[in-house]
C-alpha positions in Angstrom: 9.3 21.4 -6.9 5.5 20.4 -5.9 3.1 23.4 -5.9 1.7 21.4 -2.3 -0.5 24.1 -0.8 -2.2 22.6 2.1 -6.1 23.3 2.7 -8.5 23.8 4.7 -10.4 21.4 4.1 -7.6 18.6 5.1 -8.8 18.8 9.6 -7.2 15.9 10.9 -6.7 15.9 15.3 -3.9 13.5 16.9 -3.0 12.9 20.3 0.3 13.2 21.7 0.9 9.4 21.1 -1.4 9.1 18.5 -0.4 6.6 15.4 -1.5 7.3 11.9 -1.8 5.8 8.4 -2.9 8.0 5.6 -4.0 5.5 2.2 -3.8 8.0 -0.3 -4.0 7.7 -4.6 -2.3 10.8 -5.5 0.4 13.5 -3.8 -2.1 16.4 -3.4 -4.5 13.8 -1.5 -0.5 13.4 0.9 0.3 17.0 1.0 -3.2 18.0 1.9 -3.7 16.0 5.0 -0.1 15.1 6.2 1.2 18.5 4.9 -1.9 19.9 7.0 -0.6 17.7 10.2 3.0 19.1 9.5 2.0 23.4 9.3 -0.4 22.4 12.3 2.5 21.1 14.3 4.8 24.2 14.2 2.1 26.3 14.6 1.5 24.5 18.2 5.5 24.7 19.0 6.3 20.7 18.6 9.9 20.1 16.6 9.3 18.5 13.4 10.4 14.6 12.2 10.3 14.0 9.1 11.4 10.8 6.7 10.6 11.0 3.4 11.6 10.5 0.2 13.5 13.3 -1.7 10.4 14.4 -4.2 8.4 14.1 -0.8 10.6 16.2 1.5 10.9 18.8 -1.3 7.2 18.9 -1.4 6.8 19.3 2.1 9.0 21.7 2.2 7.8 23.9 0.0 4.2 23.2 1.5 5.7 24.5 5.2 6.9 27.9 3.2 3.7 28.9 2.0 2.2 28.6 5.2 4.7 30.7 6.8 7.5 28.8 8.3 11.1 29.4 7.2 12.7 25.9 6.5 16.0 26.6 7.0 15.6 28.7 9.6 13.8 25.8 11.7 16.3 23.5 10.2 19.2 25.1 12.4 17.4 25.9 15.2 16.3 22.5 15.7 12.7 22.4 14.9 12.6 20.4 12.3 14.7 17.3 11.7 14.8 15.7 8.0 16.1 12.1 7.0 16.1 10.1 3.2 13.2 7.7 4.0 15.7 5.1 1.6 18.9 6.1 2.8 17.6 5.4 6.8 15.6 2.4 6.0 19.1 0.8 4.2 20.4 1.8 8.1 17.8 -0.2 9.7 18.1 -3.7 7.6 19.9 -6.7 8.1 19.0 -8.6 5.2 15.3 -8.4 4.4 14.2 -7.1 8.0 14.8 -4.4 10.1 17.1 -4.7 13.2 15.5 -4.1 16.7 19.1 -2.4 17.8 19.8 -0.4 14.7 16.6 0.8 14.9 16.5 2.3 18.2 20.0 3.6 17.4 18.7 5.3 14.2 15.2 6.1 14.8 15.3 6.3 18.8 17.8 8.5 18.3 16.4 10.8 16.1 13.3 11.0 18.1 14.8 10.9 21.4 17.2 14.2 20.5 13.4 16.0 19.7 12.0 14.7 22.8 15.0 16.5 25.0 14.4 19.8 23.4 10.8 19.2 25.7 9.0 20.6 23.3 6.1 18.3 21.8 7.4 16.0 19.1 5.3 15.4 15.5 6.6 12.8 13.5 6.2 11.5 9.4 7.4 9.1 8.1 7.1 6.7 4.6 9.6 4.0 5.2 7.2 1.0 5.6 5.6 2.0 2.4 9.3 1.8 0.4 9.1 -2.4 1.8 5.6 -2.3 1.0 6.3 -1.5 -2.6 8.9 -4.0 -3.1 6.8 -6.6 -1.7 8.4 -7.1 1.5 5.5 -7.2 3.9 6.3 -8.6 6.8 9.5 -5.9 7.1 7.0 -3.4 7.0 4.7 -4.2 9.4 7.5 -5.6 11.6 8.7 -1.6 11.3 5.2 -0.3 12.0 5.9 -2.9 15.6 9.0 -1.3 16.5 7.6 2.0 15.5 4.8 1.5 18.1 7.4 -0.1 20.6 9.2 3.3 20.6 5.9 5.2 21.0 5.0 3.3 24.3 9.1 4.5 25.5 8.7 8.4 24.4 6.2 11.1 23.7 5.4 11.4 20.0 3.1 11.3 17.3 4.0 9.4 14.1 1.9 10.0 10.4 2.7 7.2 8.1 1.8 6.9 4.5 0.8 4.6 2.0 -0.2 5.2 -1.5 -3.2 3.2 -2.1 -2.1 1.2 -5.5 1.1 -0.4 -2.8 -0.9 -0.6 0.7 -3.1 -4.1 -0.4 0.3 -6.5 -1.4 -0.9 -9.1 0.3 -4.3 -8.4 1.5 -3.1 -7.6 4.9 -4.6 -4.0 4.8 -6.2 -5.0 7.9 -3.1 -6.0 9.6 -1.9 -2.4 9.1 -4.8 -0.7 10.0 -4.7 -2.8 13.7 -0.8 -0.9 14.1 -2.4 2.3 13.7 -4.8 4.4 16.2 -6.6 5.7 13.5 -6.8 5.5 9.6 -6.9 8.5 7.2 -8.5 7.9 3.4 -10.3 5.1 1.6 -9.5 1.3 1.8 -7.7 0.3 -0.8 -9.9 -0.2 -4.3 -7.6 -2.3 -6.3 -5.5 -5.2 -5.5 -2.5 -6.8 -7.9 0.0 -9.6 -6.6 2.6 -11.4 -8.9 2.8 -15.9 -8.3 5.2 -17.9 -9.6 4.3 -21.0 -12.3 3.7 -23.7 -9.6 0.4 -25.9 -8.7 0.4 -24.5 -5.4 -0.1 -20.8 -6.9 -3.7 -21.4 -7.7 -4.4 -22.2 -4.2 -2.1 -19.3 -2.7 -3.6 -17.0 -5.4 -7.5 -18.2 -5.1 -7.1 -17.5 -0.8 -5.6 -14.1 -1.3 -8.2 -12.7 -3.5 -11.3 -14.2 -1.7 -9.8 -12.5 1.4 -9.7 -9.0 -0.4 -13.6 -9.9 -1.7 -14.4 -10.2 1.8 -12.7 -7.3 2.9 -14.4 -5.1 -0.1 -17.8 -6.1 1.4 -18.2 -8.6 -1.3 -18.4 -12.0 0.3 -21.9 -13.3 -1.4 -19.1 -13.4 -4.9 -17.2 -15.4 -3.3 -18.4 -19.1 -4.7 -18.4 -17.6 -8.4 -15.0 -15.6 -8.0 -13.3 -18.6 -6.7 -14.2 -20.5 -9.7 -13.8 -18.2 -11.8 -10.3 -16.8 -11.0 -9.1 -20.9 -10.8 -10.1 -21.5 -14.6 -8.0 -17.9 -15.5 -5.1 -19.0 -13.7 -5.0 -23.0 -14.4 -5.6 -21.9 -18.2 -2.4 -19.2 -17.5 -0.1 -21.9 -16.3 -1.0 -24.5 -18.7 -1.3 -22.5 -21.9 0.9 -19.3 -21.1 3.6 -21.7 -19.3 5.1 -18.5 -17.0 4.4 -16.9 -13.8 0.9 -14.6 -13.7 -0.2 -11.4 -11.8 -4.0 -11.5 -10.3 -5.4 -8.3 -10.7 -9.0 -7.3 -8.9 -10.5 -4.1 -9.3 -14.0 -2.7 -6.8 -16.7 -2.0 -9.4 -19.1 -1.0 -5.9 -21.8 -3.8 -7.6 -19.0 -6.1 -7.9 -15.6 -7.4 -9.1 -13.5 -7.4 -12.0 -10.9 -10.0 -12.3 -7.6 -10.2 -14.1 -5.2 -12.3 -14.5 -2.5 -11.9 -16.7 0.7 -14.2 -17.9 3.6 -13.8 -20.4 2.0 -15.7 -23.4 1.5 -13.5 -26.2 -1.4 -16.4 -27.5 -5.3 -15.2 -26.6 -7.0 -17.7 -25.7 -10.5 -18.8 -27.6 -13.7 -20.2 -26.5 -13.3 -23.7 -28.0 -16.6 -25.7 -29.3 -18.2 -28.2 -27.0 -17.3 -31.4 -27.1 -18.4 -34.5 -24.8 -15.2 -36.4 -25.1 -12.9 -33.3 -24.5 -11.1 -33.6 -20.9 -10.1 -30.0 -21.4 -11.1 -26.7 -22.7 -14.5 -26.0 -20.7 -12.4 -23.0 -18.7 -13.7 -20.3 -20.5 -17.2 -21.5 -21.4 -17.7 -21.8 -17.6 -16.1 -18.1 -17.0 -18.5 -17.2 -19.5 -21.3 -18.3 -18.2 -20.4 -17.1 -14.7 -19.5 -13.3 -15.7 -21.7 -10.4 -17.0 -19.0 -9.8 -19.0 -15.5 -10.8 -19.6 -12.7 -10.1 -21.9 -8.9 -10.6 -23.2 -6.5 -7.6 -23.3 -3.0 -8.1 -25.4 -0.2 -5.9 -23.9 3.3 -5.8 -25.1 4.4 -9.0 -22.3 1.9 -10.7 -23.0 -2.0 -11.1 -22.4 -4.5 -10.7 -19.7 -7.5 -12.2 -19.5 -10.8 -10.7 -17.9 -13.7 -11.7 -15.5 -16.8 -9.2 -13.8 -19.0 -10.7 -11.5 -21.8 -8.1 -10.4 -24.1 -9.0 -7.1 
């Protein structure tokens, strides 16, 4: 059971209809503020939503008890509704996207039966970060859509939650900040997306990092990154010969860069040679970074890159 005690210190204020996203890095960052939007809601008389995941419910839970509200007792009365965040979303998908219809029949439904009780109606949920995690983005923010859809039809506000390390898969962090009235907790600080071993990765890979630079305030880096992160991933599909994972990390001054592949070979700074058609990649990293490095793991290697402004 979490020891979630919520504090003080966690004020957050949301209208009736008011839609927010919480980016949070650990569990007492979620139970302070969306546990703090859960005690504050009984206290003001509103029946309780909430889907979560089991450690999360637990945790809430738990959180509602030491501030003085008797779980099962608002269980049977009808104040507070629970659902498996998994176990619904499986409800809601046909395939790899949720279903406008079995979404109003699951969701609606749950809502709707709080909104008859005409008592205010305070709503959590973490489905959309469950597709966020596995990678299927465009689910999720086609749930935050139907989400708001349901909002313009009935009277509630809805918390939604996404831990920080899962909210940037795609760089679309602005995307899900434009479904949300308001946005609780730091931006995102680190970025990691997996591409296949095709040509046409470098391209996909090169846009979706410049777009988190530029994002992360860090647009004069660019020119350099771009270069930079094309060497570490033409040298990861030519010498590692698998799929690679780009990593990038906020250093505030600048950027660090990863990439990483399956080959268990580090690569080497080879000596310079006029006739070579090859092998300039990491000289030119080199001379680009303030610093740079390889890293040997157990599946294979990742290669390093900092650019500072």
């Amino acid at each position: 059971m979490h020891q979630a005690v919520a504090t003080q210190e966690a004020q957050l204020e949301i209208g009736r209809r008011g839609h927010v996203v919480q980016f949070y890095e650990r569990d007492l960052d979620l139970f302070a503020t969306a546990g703090r939007y859960l005690v504050d809601a009984f206290r003001e008389g509103a029946v309780v939503v909430v889907v979560a995941t089991d450690e999360h419910r637990r945790g809430f839970e738990a959180l509602l008890e030491r501030n003085g509200v008797d779980v099962e007792a608002a269980r049977a009365s009808g104040r507070l509704l629970t659902a498996d965040a998994q176990e619904t979303l499986a409800r809601l998908l046909r395939g790899d996207s949720p279903d406008r219809g079995a979404f109003d029949e699951v969701v609606g439904g749950l809502i709707r039966s709080a909104v008859h009780s005409g008592r205010p109606v305070r709503a959590y949920g973490e489905m959309v970060d469950l597709l966020w995690r596995d990678g299927n983005i465009s689910a999720a923010l086609d749930l935050e859509v139907l989400w708001n859809e349901l909002g313009r039809e009935l009277s509630f506000s809805l918390f939604c939650a996404y831990r920080t390390v899962s909210a940037d898969g795609e760089g679309l962090f602005k995307s899900v900040c434009e479904l949300h009235s308001s946005v609780v907790g730091p931006a995102p600080t680190e970025f990691s997306r997996g591409f296949p071993a095709t040509e046409a990765a470098i391209a996909s890979a090169r846009w979706c990092a410049l777009e988190v630079l530029e994002r992360w305030g860090h647009r004069q880096l660019c020119e350099d990154a771009a270069i930079v992160l094309t060497e570490l991933v033409t040298n990861a599909l030519v010498h590692g010969r698998s799929g690679f994972t780009v990593s990038l990390a906020d250093l505030g001054d600048g950027v660090r860069i990863s990439v990483s592949d399956a080959s268990p070979v580090l690569p080497s700074v080879r000596r310079r040679s006029l006739t070579a058609q090859s092998g300039r990649g990491l000289r030119l990293v080199r001379a680009i970074a303030s610093a740079w490095g390889v890293e040997a793991s157990a599946t294979g290697k990742a290669v390093w890159a900092d650019l500072r402004r």
